[in-house]
C-alpha positions as CSV (number, residue, x, y, z in Angstrom):
1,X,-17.8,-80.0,-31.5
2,X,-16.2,-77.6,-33.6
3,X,-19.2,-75.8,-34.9
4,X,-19.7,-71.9,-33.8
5,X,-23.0,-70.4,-32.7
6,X,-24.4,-66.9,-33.7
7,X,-26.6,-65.0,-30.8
8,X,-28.8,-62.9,-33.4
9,X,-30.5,-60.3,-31.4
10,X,-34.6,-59.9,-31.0
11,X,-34.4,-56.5,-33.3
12,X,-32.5,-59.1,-35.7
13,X,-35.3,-61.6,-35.9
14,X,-37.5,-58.6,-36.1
15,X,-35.9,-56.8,-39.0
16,X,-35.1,-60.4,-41.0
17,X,-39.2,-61.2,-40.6
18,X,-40.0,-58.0,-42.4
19,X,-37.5,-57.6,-45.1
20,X,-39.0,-61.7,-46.0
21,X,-41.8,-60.3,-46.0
22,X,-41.1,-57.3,-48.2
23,X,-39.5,-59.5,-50.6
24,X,-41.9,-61.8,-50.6
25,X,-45.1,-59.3,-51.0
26,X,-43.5,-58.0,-53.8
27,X,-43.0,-61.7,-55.3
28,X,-47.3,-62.0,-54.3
29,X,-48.0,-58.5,-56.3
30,X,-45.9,-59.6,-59.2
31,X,-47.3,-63.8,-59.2
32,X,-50.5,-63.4,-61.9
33,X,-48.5,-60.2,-63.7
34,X,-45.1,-59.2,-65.0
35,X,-45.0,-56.0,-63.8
36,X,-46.8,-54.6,-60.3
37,X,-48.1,-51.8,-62.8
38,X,-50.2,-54.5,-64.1
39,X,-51.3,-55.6,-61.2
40,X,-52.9,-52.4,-60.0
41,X,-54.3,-51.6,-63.6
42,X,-56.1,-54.9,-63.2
43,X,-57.3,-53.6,-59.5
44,X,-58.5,-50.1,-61.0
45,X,-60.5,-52.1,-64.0
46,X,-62.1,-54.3,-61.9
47,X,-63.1,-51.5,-59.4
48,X,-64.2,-49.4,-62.1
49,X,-66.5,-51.8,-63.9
50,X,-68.2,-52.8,-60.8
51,X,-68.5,-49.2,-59.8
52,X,-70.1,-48.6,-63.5
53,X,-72.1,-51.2,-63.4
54,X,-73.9,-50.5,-59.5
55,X,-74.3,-47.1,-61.0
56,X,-76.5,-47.9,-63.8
57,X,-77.7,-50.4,-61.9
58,X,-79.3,-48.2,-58.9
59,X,-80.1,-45.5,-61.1
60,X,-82.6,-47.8,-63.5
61,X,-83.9,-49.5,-60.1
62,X,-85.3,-45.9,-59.2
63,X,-82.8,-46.5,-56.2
64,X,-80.8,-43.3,-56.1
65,X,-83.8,-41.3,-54.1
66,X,-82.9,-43.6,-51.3
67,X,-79.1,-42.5,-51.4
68,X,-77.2,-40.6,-48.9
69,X,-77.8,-37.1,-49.7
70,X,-74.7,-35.5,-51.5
71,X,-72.5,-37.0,-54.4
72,X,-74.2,-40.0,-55.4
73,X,-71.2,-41.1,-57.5
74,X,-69.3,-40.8,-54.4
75,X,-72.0,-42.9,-52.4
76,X,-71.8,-45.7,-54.4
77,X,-67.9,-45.7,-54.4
78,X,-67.9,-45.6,-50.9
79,X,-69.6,-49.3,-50.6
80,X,-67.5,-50.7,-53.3
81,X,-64.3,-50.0,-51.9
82,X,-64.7,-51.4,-48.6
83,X,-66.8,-54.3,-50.5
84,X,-63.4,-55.2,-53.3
85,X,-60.7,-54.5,-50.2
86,X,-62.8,-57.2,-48.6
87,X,-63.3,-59.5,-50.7
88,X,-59.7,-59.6,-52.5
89,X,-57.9,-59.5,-49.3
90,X,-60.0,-63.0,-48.3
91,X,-59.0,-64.1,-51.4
92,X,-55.6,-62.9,-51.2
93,X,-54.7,-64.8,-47.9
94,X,-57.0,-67.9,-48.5
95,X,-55.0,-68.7,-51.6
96,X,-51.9,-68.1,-49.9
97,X,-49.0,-70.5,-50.2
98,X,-49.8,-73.1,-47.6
99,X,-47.4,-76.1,-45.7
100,X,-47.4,-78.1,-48.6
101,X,-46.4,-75.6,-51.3
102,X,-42.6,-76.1,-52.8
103,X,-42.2,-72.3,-51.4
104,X,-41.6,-73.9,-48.2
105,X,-39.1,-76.3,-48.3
106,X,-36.6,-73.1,-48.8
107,X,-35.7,-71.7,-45.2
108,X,-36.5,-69.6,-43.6
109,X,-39.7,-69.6,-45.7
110,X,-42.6,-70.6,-44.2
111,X,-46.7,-69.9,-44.0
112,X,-46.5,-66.9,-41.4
113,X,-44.2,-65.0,-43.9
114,X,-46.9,-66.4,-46.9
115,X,-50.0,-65.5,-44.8
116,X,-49.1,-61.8,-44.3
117,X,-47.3,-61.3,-47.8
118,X,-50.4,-61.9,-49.9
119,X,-52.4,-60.3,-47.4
120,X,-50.0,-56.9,-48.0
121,X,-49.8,-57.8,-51.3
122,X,-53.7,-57.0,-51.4
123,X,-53.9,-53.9,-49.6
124,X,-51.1,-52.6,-51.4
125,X,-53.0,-52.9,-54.9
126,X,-56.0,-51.8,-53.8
127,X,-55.1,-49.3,-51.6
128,X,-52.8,-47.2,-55.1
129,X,-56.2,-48.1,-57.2
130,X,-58.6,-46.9,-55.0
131,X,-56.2,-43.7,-54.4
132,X,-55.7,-43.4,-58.1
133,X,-59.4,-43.5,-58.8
134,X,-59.9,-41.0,-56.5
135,X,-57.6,-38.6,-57.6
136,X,-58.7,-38.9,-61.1
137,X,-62.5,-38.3,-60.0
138,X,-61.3,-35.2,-57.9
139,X,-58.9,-34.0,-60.8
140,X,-61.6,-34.9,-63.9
141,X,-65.3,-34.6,-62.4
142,X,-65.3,-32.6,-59.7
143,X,-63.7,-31.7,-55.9
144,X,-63.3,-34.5,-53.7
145,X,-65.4,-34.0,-50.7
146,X,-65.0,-36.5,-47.4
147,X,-65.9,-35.2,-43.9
148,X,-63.3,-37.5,-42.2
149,X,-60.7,-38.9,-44.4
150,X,-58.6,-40.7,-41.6
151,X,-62.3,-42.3,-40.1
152,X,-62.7,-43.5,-43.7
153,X,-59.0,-44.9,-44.3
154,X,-59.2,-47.0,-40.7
155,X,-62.5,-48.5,-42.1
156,X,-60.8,-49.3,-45.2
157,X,-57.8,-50.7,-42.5
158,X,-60.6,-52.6,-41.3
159,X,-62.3,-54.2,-44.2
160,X,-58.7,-55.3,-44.6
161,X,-58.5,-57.0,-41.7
162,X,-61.7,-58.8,-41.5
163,X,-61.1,-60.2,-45.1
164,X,-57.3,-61.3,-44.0
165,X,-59.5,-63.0,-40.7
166,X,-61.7,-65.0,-42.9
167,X,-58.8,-65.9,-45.6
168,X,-56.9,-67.2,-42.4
169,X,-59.7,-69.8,-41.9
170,X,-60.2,-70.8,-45.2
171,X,-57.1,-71.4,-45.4
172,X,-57.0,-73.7,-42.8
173,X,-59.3,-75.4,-43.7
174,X,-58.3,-75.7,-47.6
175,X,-56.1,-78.7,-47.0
176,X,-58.9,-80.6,-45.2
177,X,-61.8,-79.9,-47.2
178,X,-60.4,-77.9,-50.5
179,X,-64.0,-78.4,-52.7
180,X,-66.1,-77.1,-49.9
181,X,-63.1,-74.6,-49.1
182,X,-63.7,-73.2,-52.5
183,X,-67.4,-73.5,-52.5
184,X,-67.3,-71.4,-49.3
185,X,-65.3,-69.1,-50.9
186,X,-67.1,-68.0,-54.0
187,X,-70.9,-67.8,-52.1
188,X,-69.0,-65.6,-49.6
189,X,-68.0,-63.4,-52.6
190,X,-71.1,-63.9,-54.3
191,X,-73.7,-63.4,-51.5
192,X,-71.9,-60.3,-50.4
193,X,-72.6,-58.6,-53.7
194,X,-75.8,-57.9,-51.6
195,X,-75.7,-58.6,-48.3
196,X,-72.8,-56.3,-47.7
197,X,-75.5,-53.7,-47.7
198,X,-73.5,-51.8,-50.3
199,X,-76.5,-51.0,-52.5
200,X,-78.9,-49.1,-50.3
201,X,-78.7,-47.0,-46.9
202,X,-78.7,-49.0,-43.1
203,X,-80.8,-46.1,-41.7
204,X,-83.8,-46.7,-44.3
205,X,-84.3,-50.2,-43.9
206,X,-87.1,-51.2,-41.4
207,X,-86.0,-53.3,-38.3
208,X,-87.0,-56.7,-39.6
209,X,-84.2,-56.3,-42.9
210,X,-81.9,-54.7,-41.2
211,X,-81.7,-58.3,-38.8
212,X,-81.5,-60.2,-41.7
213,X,-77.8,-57.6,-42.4
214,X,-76.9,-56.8,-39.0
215,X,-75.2,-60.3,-38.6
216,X,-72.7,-59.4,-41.6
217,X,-69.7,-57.4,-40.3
218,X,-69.5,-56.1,-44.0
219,X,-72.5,-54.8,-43.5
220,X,-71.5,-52.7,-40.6
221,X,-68.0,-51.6,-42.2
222,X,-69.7,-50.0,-45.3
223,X,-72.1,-47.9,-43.5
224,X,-70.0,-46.7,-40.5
225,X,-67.8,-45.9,-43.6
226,X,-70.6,-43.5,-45.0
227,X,-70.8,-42.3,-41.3
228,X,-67.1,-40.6,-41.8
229,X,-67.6,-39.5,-45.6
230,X,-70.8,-38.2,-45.5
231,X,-71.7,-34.8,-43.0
232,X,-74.7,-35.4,-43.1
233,X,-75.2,-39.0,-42.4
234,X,-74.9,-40.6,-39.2
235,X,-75.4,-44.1,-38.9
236,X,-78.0,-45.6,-36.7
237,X,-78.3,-49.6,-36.8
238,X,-74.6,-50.3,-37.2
239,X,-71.3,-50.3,-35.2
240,X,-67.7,-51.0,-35.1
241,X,-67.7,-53.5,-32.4
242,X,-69.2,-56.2,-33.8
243,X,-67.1,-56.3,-37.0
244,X,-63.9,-55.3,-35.1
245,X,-64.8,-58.5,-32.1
246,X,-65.5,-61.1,-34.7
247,X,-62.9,-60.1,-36.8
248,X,-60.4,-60.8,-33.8
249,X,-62.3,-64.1,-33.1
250,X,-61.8,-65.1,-36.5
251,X,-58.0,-64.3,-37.1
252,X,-56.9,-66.1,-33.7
253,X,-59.0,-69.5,-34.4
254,X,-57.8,-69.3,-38.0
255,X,-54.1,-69.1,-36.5
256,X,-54.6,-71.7,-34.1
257,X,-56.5,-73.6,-36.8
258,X,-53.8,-73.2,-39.8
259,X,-51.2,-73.4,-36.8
260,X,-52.6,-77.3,-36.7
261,X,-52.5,-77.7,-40.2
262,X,-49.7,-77.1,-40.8
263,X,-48.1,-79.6,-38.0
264,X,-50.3,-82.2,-40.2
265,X,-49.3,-81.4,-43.3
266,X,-47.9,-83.8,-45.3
267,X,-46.8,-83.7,-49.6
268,X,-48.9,-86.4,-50.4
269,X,-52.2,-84.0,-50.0
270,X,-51.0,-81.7,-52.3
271,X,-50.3,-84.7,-54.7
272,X,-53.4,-86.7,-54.3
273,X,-55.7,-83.4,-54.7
């Protein structure tokens, strides 16, 4: 009877969801380190080792004739970039805090706010160790060279998104099935290490192998990516659309799907699994 309401304005809400957010992406960056410093020297080793390794890799396989013509270095940077902003931001937002985590019982906490921290909390780490790596290679080795740098940073932006759209339906379903949700997981990482196409050129492969690739979006990113870094290369067997399409498909039935989830929910999941 005696209580008094506050009208908070739509630019309120809006300005409130963003600084939890904020807070709450720098809380993701900082969960597995002490310091976000750490976190992004643990994003530049990673990237680095697997960029060393596909390297040696293609050049003992006699592979490198079959590269894009210009920097080779470059050419295999360009696939593992898109391939580790992929891949982490999936992982990113499938292990996000979900309705059952302690997180939530603090208001106004909940797993919209979790969902889009850890997926900013993954583009922001990769996105400073990929730029880092980059300016090191342009400052050490040799000039940087990339025919459309803002094509190349929207199909990093993409990448991004598609991982965030397949994290979103993992974690959906992690509460229902969290073995197979893991299983799921790690052959998605794993298979991609060659499937994504990362390894070897669209426009070489003969019709019947680039079918078995064509169904990855991945596989479409990474060379439309080349497309914008590379003059001389201009994709033939790929396209945006696809990737951009099911990437949509998969974020709204993984928001509708987590958006269930969530109304089933209960603590005794997270205590009897």
């Amino acid at each position: 009877m005696f209580t008094s309401t506050q009208n908070k304005s739509l630019w309120f809400g809006v300005f409130r969801l963003f600084e939890l957010i904020y807070h709450n992406t720098v809380r993701s960056v900082r969960r597995g380190h002490r310091d976000a410093i750490f976190a992004i020297l643990s994003s530049i080793g990673q990237t680095l080792v697997m960029v060393g390794a596909f390297y040696l890799f293609i050049d003992f396989m006699g592979m490198r004739a079959l590269a894009i013509r210009g920097d080779f270095l470059l050419y295999v940077m360009s696939g593992i970039f898109v391939f580790m902003v992929n891949i982490k931001a999936m992982g990113a937002v499938a292990g996000s805090e979900g309705p059952t985590s302690p997180m939530m019982q603090h208001l106004p906490m909940n797993t919209t706010i979790s969902i889009w921290s850890s997926a900013f909390s993954s583009l922001y780490t990769q996105v400073i160790g990929l730029l880092v790596i980059l300016g090191g290679y342009h400052l050490l080795w040799k000039p940087l060279e990339i025919d459309d740098p803002v094509g190349v940073s929207l199909i990093i932006l993409l990448a991004w998104i598609n991982g965030c759209s397949i994290g979103v339906v993992l974690l959906a379903l992690k509460p229902w099935f969290p073995k197979a949700t893991g299983t799921i997981q790690q052959i998605y990482s794993r298979f991609n290490m060659f499937a994504s196409g990362k390894m070897f050129v669209a426009n070489t492969l003969p019709l019947y192998l680039a079918a078995f690739f064509s169904w990855n979006p991945l596989f479409h990113i990474i060379d439309q990516g080349r497309g914008y870094m590379f003059i001389n290369y201009n994709p033939l067997k790929t396209g945006l659309t696809y990737p951009i399409v099911i990437s949509v498909i998969f974020l709204v039935v993984g928001l509708i799907a987590e958006s269930q989830t969530r109304r089933h929910a209960s603590l005794s999941w997270s205590a009897g699994r």
